[in-house]
C-alpha positions in Angstrom: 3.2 -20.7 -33.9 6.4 -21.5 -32.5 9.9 -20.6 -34.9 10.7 -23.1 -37.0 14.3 -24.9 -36.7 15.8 -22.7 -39.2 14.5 -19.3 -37.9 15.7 -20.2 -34.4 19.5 -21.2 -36.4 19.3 -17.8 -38.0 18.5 -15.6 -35.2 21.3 -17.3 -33.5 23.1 -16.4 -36.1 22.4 -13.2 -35.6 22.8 -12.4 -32.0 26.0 -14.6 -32.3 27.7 -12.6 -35.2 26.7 -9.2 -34.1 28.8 -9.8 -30.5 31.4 -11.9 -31.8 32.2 -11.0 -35.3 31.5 -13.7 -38.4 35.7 -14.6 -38.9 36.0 -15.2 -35.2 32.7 -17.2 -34.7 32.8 -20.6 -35.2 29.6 -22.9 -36.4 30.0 -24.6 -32.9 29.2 -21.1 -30.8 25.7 -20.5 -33.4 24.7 -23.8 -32.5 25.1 -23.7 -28.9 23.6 -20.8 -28.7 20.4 -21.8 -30.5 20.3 -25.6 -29.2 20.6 -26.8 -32.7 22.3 -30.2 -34.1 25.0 -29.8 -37.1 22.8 -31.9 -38.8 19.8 -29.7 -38.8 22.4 -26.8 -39.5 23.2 -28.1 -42.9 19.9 -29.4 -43.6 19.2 -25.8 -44.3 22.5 -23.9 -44.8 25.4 -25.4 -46.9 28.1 -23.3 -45.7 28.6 -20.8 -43.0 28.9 -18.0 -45.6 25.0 -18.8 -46.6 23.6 -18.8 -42.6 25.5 -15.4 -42.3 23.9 -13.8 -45.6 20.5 -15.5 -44.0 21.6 -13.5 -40.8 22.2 -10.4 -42.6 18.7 -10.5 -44.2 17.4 -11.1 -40.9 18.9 -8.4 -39.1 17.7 -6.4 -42.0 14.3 -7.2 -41.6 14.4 -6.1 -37.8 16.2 -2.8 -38.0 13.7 -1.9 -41.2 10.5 -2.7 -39.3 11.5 -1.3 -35.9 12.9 1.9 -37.6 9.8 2.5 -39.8 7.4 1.4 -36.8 8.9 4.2 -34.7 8.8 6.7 -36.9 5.6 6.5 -38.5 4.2 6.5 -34.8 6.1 9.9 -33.9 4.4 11.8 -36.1 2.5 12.1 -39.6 4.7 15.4 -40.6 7.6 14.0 -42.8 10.0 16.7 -41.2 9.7 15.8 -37.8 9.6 12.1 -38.9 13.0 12.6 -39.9 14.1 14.0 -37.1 12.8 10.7 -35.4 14.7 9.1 -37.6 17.8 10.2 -35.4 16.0 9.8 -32.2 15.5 6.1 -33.0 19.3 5.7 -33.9 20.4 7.5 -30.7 18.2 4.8 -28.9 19.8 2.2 -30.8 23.4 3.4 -30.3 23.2 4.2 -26.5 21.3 0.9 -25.7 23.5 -1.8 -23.6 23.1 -4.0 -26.9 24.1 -1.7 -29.2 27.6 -3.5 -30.9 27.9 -1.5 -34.5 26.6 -1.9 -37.5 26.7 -5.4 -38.5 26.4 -4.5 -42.0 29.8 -2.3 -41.6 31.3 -4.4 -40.0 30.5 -7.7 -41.9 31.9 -5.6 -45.0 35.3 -5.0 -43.1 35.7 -8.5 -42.7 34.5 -9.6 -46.2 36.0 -7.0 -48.7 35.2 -8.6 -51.7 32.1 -5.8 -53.5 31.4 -9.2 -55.6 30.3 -11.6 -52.5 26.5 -12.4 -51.6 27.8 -11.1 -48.3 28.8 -7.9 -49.3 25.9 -7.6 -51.5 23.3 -8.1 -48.8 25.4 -5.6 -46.8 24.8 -3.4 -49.7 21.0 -4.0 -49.7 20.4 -3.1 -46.2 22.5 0.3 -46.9 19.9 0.9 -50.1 17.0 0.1 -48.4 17.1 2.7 -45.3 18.3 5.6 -48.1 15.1 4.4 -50.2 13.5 5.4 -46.6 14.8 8.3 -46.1 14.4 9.0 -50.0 10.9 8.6 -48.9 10.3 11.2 -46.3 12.7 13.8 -47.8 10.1 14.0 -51.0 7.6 14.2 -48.7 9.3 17.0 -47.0 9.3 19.3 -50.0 12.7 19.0 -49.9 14.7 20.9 -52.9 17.0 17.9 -53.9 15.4 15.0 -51.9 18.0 12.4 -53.5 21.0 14.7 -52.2 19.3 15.3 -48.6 18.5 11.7 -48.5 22.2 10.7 -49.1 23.5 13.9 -46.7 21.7 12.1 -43.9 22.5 8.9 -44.7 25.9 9.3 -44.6 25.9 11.2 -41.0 23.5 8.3 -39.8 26.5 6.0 -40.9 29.0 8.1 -39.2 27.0 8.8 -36.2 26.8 4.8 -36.0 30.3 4.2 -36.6 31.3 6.8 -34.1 29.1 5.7 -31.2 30.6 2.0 -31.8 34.1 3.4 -31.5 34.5 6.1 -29.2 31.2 6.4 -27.2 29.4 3.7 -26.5 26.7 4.1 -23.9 25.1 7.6 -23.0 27.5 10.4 -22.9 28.3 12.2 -20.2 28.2 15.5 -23.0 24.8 14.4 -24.3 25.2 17.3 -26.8 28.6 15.6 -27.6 27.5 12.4 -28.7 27.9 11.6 -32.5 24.3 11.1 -33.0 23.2 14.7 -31.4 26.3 16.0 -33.7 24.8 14.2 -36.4 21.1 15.2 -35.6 22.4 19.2 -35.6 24.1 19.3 -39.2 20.9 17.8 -40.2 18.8 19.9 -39.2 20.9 22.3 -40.8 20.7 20.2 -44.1 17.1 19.6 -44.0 16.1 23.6 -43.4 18.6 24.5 -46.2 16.9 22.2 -48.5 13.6 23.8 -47.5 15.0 26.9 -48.5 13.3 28.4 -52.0 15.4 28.3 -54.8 15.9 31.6 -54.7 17.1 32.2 -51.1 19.1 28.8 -51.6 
């Protein structure tokens, strides 16, 4: 079955936001790009601010599914599934589309912790630490809630940093922020395995 009108606006959307920016992007752009009328636009969406939380959801739905996907078909260990969890976000940060995080940076352009915006931001940010909450109590892990936020934050950096200051393969692979970040987890990850007494 073909996308309906709306799915075809919102993955415009998408695509559109995540090279351009949301600010920066008028309605004009979204609809060329997805061969759309204005009138079809806000037969769905009443402002722009509801397409881009629609976009957000979207994006959400496609980073989720593509993350869990590869992982669960790396391997059935949980331990070595997280470690796929960084070889998936290296793929992702040294592809040629790779533009950010378009959850950090939607929430640099709309600061306010109250807007549906920043609140599906939010989501997207809860839902991949439920993930990894996931596979770090399936590790055995001492603290699974800690280790789940520990690597969540240096999958957030890692991101960040690639976007920044390395985009594309490094010429160091060992250098680039998600092999930095992949190291100090696997430093976190055999710490938590420790036994409480040797911890």
């Amino acid at each position: 079955m073909p996308p309906s009108k709306k799915d075809q606006l919102v993955d415009a959307a998408m695509r559109v936001f995540l090279r351009s920016g949301f600010h920066a992007t008028g309605l004009d752009k979204v609809l060329q790009e997805a061969g759309i009328s204005r009138m079809t636009l806000y037969n769905h969406f009443k402002s722009k601010d509801e397409l881009i939380v629609a976009a957000l959801k979207r994006r959400d739905e496609i980073f989720l599914s593509r993350l869990v996907e590869f992982v669960e078909a790396k391997s059935d260990d949980p331990i070595e599934r997280l470690d796929a969890v960084f070889d998936h976000i290296e793929n992702w940060c040294t592809s040629d589309e790779f533009s950010g995080c378009m959850f950090v940076n939607v929430a640099a352009e709309f600061p306010d912790p109250e807007s549906d915006i920043r609140r599906a931001a939010a989501e997207h940010k809860l839902k991949l630490a439920h993930f990894l909450r996931g596979l770090c109590d399936q590790s055995g892990a001492n603290d699974p809630e800690l280790l789940s936020e520990q690597l969540a934050v240096l999958i957030e950096g890692a991101a960040v940093s690639s976007y920044l200051v390395c985009q594309g393969p490094s010429s160091i692979p060992a250098c680039h922020p998600v092999n930095v970040a992949r190291s100090a987890a696997h430093v976190l990850i055999e710490r938590a395995l420790e036994s409480p007494a040797k911890a």
